[in-house]
DRENFITOR-870442 format. One record per residue (C-alpha): y negated, z negated, x negated. Coordinates in steps of 0.02 Angstrom, whole numbers, padded with zeros to 5 digits, always signed. Each point is the difference from the previous one (the first is absolute). Example, Ala and Ser with C-alpha at 12.3 -4.5 7.8 and 13.67 -1.06 7.14 Angstrom:
+00225-00390-00615
-00172+00033-00069
//
This chain:
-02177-04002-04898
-00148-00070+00105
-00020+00166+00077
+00171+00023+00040
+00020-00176+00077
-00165+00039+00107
+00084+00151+00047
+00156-00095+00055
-00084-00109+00095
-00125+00124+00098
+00162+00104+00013
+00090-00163+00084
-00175-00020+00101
-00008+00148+00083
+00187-00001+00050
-00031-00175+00092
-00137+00106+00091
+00096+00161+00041
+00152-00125+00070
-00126-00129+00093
-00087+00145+00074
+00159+00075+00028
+00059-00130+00087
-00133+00003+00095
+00005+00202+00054
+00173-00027+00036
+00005-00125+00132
-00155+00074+00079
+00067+00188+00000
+00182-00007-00010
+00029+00176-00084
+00014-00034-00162
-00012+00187-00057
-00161+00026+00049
-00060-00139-00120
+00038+00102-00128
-00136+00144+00008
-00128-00163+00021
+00095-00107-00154
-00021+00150-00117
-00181+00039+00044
-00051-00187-00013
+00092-00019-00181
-00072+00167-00055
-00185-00062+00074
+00015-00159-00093
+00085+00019-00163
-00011+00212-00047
+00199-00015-00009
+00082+00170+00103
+00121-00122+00106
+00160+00107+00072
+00125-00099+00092
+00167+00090+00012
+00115-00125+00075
-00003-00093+00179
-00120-00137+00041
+00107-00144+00084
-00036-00151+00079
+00082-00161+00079
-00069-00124+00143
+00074-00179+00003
+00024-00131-00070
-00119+00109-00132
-00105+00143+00039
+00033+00119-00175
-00057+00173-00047
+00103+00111-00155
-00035+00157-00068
+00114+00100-00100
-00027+00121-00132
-00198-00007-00024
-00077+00116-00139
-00193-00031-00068
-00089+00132-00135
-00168-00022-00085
-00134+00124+00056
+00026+00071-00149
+00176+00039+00024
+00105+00142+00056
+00125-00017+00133
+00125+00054-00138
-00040-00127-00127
+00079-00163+00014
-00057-00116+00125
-00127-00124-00071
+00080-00133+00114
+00155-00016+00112
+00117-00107+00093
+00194+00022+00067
-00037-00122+00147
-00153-00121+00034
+00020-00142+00153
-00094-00133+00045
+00010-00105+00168
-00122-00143+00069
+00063-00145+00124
+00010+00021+00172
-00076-00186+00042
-00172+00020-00080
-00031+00134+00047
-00006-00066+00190
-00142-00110-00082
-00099+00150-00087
+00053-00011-00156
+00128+00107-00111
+00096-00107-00120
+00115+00132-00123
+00189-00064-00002
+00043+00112-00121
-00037+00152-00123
+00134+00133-00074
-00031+00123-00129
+00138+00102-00029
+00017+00134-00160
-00189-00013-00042
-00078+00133-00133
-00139+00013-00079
-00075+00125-00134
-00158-00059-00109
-00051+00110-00131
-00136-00028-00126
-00066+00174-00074
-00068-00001-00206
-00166-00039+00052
+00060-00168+00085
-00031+00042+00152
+00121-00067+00144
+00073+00112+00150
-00020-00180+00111
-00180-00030-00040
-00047+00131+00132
+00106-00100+00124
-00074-00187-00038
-00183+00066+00010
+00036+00070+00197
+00093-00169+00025
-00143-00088-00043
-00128+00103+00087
+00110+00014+00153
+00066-00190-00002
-00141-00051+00121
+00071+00096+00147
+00196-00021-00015
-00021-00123+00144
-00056+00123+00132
+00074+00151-00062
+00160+00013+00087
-00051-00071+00163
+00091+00082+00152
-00101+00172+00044
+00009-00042+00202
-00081-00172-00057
-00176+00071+00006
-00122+00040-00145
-00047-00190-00014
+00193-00058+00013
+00032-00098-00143
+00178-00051-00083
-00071-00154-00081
-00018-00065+00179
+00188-00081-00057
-00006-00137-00114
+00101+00066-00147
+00092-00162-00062
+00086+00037-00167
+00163-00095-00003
+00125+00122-00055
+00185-00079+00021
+00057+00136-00115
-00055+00122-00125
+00124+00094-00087
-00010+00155-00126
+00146+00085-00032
+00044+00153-00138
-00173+00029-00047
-00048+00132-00122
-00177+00013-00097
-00018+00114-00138
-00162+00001-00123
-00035+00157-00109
-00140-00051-00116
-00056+00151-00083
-00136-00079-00108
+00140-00114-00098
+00135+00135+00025
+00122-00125+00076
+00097-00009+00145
+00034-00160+00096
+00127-00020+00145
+00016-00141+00119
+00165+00015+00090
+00109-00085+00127
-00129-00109+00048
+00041-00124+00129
-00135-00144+00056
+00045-00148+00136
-00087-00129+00068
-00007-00117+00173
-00116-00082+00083
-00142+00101-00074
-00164-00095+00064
-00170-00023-00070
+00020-00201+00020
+00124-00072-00095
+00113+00078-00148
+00153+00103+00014
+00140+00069-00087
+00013+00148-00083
+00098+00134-00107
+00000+00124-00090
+00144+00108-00104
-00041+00178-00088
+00059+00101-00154
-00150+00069-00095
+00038+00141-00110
-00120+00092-00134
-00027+00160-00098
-00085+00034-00138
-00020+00162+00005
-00032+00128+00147
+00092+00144-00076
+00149+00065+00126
+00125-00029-00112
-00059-00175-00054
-00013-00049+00188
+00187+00062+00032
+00045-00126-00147
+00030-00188+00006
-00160-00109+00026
-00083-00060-00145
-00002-00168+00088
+00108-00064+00138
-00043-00166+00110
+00091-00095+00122
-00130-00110+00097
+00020-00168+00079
-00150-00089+00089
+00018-00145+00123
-00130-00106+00039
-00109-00076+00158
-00165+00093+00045
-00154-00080+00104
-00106+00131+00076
-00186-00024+00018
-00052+00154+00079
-00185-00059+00029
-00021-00041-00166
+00111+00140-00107
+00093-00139-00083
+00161-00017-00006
+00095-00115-00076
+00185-00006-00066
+00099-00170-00020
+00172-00047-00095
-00004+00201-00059
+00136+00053-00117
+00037+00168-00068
+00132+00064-00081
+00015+00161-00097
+00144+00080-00111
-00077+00162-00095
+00084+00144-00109
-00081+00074-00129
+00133+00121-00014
+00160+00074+00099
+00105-00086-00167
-00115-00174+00012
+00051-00159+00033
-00120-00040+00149
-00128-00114-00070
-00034-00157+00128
-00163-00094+00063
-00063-00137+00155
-00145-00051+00051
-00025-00147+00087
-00174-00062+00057
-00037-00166+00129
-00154+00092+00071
-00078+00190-00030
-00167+00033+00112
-00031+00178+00029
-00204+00002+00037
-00004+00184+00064
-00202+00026+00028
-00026-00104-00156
+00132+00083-00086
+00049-00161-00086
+00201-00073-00050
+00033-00153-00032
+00170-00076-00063
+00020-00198-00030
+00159-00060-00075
+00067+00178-00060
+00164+00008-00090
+00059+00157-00078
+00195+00009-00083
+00084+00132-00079
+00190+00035-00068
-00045+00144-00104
+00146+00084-00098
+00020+00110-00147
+00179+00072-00023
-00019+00010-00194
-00129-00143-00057
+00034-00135+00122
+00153-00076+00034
-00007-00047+00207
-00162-00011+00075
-00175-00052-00058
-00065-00151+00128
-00187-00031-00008
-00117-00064+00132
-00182+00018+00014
-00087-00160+00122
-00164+00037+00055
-00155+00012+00124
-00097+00137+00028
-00185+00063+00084
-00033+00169+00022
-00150+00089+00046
+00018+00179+00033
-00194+00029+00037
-00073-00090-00139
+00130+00051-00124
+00056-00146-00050
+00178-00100-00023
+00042-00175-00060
+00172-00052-00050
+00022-00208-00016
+00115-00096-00058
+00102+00127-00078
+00161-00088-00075
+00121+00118-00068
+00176-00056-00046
+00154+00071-00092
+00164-00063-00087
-00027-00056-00187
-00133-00114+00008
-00127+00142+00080
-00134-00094+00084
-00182+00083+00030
-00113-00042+00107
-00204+00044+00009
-00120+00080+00134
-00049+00198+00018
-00171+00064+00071
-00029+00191+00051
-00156+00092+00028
-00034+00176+00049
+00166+00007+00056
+00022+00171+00077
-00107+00076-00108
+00029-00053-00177
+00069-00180+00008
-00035-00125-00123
+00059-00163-00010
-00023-00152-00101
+00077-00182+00009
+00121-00142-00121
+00172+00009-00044
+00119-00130-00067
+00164+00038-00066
+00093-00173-00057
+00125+00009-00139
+00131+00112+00025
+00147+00112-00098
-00091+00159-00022
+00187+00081-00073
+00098+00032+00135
-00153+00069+00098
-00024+00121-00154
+00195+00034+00016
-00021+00061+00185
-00135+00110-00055
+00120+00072-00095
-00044-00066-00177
+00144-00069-00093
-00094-00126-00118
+00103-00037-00189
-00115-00108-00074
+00033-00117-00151
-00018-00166+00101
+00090-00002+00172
-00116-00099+00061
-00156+00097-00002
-00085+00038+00125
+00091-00124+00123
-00177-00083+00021
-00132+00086+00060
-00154-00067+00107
-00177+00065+00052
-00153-00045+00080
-00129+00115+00036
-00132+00085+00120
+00040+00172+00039
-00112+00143+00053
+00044+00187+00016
+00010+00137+00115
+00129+00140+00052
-00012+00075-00204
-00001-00171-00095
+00018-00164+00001
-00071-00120-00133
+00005-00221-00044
-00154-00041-00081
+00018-00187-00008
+00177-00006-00068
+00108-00149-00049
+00180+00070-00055
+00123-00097-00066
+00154+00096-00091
+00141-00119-00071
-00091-00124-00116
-00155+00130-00007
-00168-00012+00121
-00098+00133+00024
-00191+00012+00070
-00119+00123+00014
-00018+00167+00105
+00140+00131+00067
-00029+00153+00086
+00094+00159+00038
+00014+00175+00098
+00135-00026+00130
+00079+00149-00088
+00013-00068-00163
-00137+00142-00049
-00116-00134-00078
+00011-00172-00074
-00127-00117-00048
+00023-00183-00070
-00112-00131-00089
+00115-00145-00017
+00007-00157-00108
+00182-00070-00050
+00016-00164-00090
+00182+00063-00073
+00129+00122+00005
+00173+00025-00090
+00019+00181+00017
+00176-00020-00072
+00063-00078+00161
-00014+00142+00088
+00060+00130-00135
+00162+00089+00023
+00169-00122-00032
+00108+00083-00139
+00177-00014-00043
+00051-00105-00166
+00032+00159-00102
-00177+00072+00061
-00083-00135-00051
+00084-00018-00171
-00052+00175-00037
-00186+00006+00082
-00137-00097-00066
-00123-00113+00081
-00139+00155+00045
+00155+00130+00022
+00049-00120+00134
-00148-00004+00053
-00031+00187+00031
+00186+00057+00048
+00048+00146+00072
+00006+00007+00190
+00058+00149+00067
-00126+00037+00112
-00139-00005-00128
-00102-00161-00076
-00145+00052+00118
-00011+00066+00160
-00073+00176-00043
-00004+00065+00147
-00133-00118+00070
-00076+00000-00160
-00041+00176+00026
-00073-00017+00162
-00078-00178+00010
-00156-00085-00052
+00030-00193-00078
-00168-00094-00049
+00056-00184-00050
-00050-00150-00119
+00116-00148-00053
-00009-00128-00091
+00127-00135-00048
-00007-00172-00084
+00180+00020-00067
+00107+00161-00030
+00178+00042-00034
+00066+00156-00056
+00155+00036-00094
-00016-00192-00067
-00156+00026-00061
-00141-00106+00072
-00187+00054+00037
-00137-00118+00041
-00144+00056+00105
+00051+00145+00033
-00119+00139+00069
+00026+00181+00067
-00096+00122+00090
+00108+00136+00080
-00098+00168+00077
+00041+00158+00051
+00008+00138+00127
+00067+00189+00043
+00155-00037-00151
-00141-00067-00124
+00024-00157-00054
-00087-00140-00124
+00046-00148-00071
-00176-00029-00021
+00016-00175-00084
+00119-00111-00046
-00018-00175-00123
+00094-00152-00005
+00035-00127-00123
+00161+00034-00104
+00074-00130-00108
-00152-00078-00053
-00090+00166-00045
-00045+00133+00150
+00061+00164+00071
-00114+00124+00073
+00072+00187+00066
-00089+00145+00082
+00097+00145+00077
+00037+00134+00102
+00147+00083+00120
-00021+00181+00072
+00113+00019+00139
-00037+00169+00042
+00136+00100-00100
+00177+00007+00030
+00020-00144-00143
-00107-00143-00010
-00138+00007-00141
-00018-00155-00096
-00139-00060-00119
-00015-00179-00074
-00132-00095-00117
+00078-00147-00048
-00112-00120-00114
+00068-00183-00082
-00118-00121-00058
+00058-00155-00127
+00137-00029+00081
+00143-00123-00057
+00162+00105-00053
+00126-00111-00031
+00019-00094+00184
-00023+00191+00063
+00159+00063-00103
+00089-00159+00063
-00040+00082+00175
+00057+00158-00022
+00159-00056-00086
+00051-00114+00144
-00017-00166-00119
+00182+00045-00085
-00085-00019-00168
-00169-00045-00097
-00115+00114-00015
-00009+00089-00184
-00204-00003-00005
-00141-00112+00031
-00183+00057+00002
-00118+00083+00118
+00024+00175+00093
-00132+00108+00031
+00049+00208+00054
-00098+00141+00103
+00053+00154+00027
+00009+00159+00125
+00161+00023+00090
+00058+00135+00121
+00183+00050+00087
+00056+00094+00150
+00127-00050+00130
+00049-00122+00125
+00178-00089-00086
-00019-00085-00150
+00128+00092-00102
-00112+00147+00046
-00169-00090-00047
+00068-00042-00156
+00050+00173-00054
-00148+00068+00026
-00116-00140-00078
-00110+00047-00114
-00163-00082-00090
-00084-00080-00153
+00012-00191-00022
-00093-00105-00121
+00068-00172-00052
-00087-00143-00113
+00091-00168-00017
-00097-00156-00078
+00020-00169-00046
+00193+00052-00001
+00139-00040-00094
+00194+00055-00013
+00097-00148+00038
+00129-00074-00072
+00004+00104-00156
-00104-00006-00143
-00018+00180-00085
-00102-00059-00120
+00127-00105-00095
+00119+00120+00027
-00079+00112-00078
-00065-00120-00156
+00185-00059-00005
+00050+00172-00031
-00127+00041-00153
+00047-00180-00063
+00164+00055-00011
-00037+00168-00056
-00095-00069-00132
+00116-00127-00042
-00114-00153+00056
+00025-00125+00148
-00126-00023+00125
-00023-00173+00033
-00148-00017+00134
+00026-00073+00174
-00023+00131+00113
-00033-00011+00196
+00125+00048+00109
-00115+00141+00091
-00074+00136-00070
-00205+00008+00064
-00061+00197-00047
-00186+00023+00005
+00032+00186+00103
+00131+00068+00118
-00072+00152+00064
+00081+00181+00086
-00046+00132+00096
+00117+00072+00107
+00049+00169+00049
+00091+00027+00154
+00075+00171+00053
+00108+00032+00126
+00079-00167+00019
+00007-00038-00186
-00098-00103-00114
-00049+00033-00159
-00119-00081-00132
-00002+00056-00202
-00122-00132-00047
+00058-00171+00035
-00090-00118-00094
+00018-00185-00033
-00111-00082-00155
+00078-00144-00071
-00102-00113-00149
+00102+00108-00143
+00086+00105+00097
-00020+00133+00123
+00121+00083+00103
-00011+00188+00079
+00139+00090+00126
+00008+00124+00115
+00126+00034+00164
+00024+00043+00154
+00093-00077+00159
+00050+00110+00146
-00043-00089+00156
+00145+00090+00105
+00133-00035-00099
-00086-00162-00079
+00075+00024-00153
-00105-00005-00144
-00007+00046-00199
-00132-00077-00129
-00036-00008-00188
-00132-00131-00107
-00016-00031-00173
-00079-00147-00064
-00078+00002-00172
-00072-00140-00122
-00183+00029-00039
-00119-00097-00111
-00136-00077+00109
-00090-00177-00037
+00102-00083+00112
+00161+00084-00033
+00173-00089+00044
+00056+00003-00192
-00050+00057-00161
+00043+00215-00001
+00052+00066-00155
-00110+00179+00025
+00148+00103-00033
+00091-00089+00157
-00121+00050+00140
+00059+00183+00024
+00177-00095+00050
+00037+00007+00188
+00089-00118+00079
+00074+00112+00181
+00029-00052+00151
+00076+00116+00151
+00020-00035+00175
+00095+00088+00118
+00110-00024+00139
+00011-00032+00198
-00136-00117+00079
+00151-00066+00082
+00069-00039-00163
+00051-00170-00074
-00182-00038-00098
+00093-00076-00159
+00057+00198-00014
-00165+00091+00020
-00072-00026-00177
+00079+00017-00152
-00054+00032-00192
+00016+00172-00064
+00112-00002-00148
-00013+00202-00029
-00179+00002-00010
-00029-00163-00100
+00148+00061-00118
-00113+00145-00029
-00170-00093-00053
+00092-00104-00104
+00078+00137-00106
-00147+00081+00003
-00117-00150-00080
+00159-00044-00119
-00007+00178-00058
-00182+00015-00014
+00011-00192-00096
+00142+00035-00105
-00054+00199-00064
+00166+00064+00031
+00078-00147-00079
+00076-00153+00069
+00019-00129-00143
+00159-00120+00040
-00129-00151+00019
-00101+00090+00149
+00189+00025+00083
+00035-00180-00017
-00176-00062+00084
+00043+00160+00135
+00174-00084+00023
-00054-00176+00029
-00123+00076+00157
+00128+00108+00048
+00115-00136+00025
-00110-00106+00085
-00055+00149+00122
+00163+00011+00076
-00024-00173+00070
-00180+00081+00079
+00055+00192+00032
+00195-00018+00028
+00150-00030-00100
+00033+00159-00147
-00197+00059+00034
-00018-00050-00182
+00165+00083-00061
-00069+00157+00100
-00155-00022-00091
+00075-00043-00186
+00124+00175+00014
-00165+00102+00058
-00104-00058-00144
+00153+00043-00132
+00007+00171+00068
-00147+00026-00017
-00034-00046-00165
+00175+00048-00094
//
């Protein structure tokens, strides 16, 4: 753009000198046709350009002396008379006061350019068809004064004899045309209908001026791309008051304000922006800008996202150095509707070549949702109010690939943030290092409906299905992520972590969960993993390990505090997991793994096996237990391993050691359709510090339990004794006791526990039991 304003301006240049010097010719030698053979010789002699001039030169006397030429046609050197003209005009004018020039000088009154055109082209080495011309401008620009002196004035005759005093009444540009083929960036820009005014052009004192212009673009040079509809489409504004200082290539433009309205595409809604500055100072030689109280608005507009138009405005000051590669951008104070307020300082180095800039920004507390929901991101999140308070503070440092914070202060909802950011501008490559002092992941979870949540868990809420895939895969596959976190207080699905630590790493679809520990209900969690997103499903792989930690506030969690937690004790599990996918019903089909589980210190609440059990072979035996007995029942042992395949549980050695009794299961629970199916039998043994005295002959007798159900069903119905099965061990030890014989005082002791089992197993259990014995010993 410098080049082509350079251009402009020599262009401009060396009109003023063909019309002065016209001028000149004209009133000296009044036969305006044989200028032309001179004009064309001088312009071809000082510039390269192949000048033809195919309309009429015409002049006028009083109260102006003018000059016009019509139809004028300049090629490069390099050009063919059959190409298109590198420059040309419809009609050029210009006319100087009669009244000075009776004192010697030559003031311009005015200066038309009618149906201008210009062709620049830029070939794929970057080379420019102009450059050519503004080399032999600047060789040549020492003798434009004498050039076009008279040819009867003598060898020595001189035209700067006349005091050229620029004070141009009018200068007006009509229905210009420049067109730029860049060949290097395979684009194609357009300037059209250009029309410039101004009055009172003088080097003194500032004057107004206009400008109005539709700038068009293509992306592509292809013939049938350039017969399409621009890729962009501008309609160009720009009126301001310009100060010429000639002598010192400065120039300086007051009150300026320019207006644009730009189409991305023929369907678009045109997208609009001003600028507004108090002062810019265009240093030419020092090839310096400068803009002091700069004020850039928008009304951007997107037809499905945004409803009306999206006003920001950006305040700010600006030094530019064009030489020395440098920019500065000051009090930057950007502002926007819902709260948006930033406002910081920007400093760029190496600017043309590879810019880099550094500086501070401030963002004050603003709602970052309904800037997500123009970005086209429809948040559901569990609390509506997350995310509708959101500040930063940070200095920022990047170039044209990324951009990074490494002193950050962010502050999320009732979460702050600190630490280091960074990122590739394309989203190819994060890295973080941040410290949080909490975070309640749950906020920001998906919202369910009544009946979802009465059917999902805590964790299945936590993971649900979103269409488009838990993760973003796509990215996953392609980007690098290299991040640590840590966080005073975590919660996820309702469950709270202390100190929680991670170290995320990864690259080229590989990616680690290199560490992860945190404090977990008074014991700790620690996980190592991996995701491979390099296949058409993601590739999962988890190593989960629990250490002492408290069970019964944890089963509280997951059950959403509706009831008491079964169990007390402490937790400890490790285990290899791995799944493929990217929804949770999908990761859960395909889970598979081995889990080990250990639970100490524990006990089963609220139930007290033990004299269950002793109250049972009391009764059998026809005694009465009479020993106060604790409400719990503590086991020494609760130990599993788990097998999962494909979504389903099992284990076939559940183990729980009670003083006097132990109790082993087995069962399985299918983690798609949660439902679940499990089997324990608890016998009396004879250990030192058993419950109750065991008659030997009474520890083969089991008592059953089975579970089985829906996770969503009422808990009360889960468990339930198994009559069948502890039908069966009683016949069996009756028949093994009695020989084949019951004797009629056995019955009546079997009748008395019978009777008092249906209170325990269910009204006519012992009926059931009583008919089964009969027929089996009749």
């Amino acid at each position: 753009m410098r080049q082509l304003l350079r251009i402009l301006l020599a262009a401009v240049g060396i009109l003023a000198i063909v019309a002065v010097a016209a001028v000149v010719y004209v009133t000296t030698f009044l036969d305006p046709e044989d200028f032309k053979p001179r004009l064309t010789a001088v312009v071809e002699e000082q510039t390269g350009l192949n000048l033809e001039l195919d309309g009429p030169i015409n002049w006028s006397f009083y109260p102006r002396i003018g000059v016009s030429v019509e139809t004028a046609n300049a090629w490069l050197p390099s050009q063919d008379e059959e190409d298109t003209a590198f420059a040309a005009i419809d009609r050029a004018e210009v006319s100087v006061a009669f009244a000075p020039l009776l004192r010697g000088e030559i003031a311009v009154d005015g200066l038309t350019l009618d149906g201008m055109r210009l062709n620049l082209k830029r070939n794929a080495d970057g080379e420019g068809n102009w450059e050519p011309l503004i080399n032999r401008l600047m060789e040549q620009s020492g003798d434009a004064e004498t050039v076009l002196a008279p040819a009867s004035a003598g060898p020595n005759a001189d035209a700067g004899n006349l005091d050229v005093v620029l004070s141009i009444a009018s200068v007006d540009i009509k229905g210009a045309d420049i067109r730029f083929r860049d060949e290097q960036a395979e684009a194609l820009w357009h300037l059209q209908e250009l029309n410039i005014s101004g009055s009172n052009v003088n080097p003194v004192r500032s004057f107004p001026l206009k400008a109005m212009f539709k700038l068009t673009k293509h992306n592509n040079l292809d013939a049938e791309a350039l017969e399409r509809m621009p890729d962009i489409a501008s309609d160009i504004d720009l009126q301001t008051r310009m100060q010429l200082g000639l002598a010192e290539e400065r120039f300086t433009l007051e009150n300026t304000k320019l207006n644009t309205r730009t189409r991305f595409d023929a369907e678009s809604e045109p997208q609009q922006l001003s600028l507004s500055a108090a002062e810019a100072v265009v240093r030419v030689g020092e090839e310096q800008l400068s803009i002091s109280e700069g004020l850039l608005e928008t009304s951007l507009r997107h037809p499905e996202n945004w409803e009306g138009g999206l006003a920001l405005s950006l305040a700010f000051g600006l030094e530019g150095d064009w030489q020395a590669q440098t920019a500065r951008l000051n009090d930057l104070q950007l502002s926007g509707p819902d709260d948006l307020r930033v406002n910081g300082h920007l400093n760029v180095a190496q600017l043309r070549d590879a810019p880099e800039y550094q500086g501070q920004l401030t963002a004050s507390p603003f709602t970052l949702r309904p800037w997500l929901a123009r970005a086209g991101i429809t948040l559901n999140t569990t609390s509506e109010a997350a995310l509708s308070d959101v500040a930063m503070t940070s200095p920022i440092e990047g170039d044209l690939q990324k951009v990074a914070l490494p002193s950050l202060s962010l502050v999320v909802d009732d979460s702050t943030f600190t630490g280091e950011l960074a990122t590739r501008l394309d989203g190819s490559r994060i890295d973080f290092d941040l410290e949080g002092d909490e975070l309640n992941l749950d906020r920001y979870l998906p919202r369910r409906s009544t009946e979802e949540q009465a059917s999902l868990g805590l964790m299945e809420n936590a993971v649900a299905d979103d269409p488009e895939g838990l993760l973003p895969q796509g990215w996953l596959a392609s980007s690098a992520l290299n991040g640590a976190l840590s966080i005073e207080s975590l919660e996820l699905g309702g469950m709270m972590f202390s100190d929680a630590r991670l170290q995320l790493e990864g690259e080229q679809g590989q990616h680690r969960l290199s560490h992860f520990e945190a404090g977990f209900y008074d014991g700790e969690l620690t996980a190592n993993g991996r995701l491979d997103a390099r296949e058409n499903e993601l590739q999962w792989a988890l190593s989960p390990t629990i250490r002492n930690v408290q069970v019964a506030p944890l089963i509280e969690t997951l059950s959403e505090g509706d009831e008491a937690s079964p169990l007390r004790g402490r937790l400890d599990l490790r285990g290899d997991l791995t799944t493929r996918g990217n929804q949770r019903e999908t990761l859960l089909r395909h889970l598979n793994g081995d889990l080990e589980a250990q639970l100490t210190e524990g006990a089963i609440l609220d139930i007290n096996v033990s004299r269950e059990m002793c109250e049972l072979v009391a009764q059998l035996e026809g005694k009465e237990s009479k020993r106060d007995w604790s409400s719990d029942t503590a086991f020494d042992e609760f130990a599993t391993t788990l097998q999962i395949r494909d979504g389903v549980v099992q284990s076939d050695d559940l183990l729980i050691a009670v003083p006097g009794i132990d109790v082993q299961g087995e069962g399985q629970y299918d983690l798609t359709s949660r439902r679940f199916d499990t089997q324990a039998n608890a016998r009396l043994v004879d250990t030192a510090d058993a419950a109750c005295e065991v008659n030997p002959r009474l520890e083969a007798l089991a008592l059953p339990l089975r579970c089985e159900g829906h996770i969503s069903d009422e808990r009360s119905e889960w468990c339930r004794f198994d009559r069948d099965a502890f039908q069966d061990s009683v016949v069996e030890l009756i028949q093994q006791e009695a020989g084949g014989q019951v004797e009629e005082a056995l019955e009546e002791r079997l009748g008395e526990s019978l009777d008092s089992l249906d209170e325990r197993l269910g009204e006519g259990s012992g009926d059931q039991l009583r008919e089964g014995l009969r027929r089996l010993f009749d």
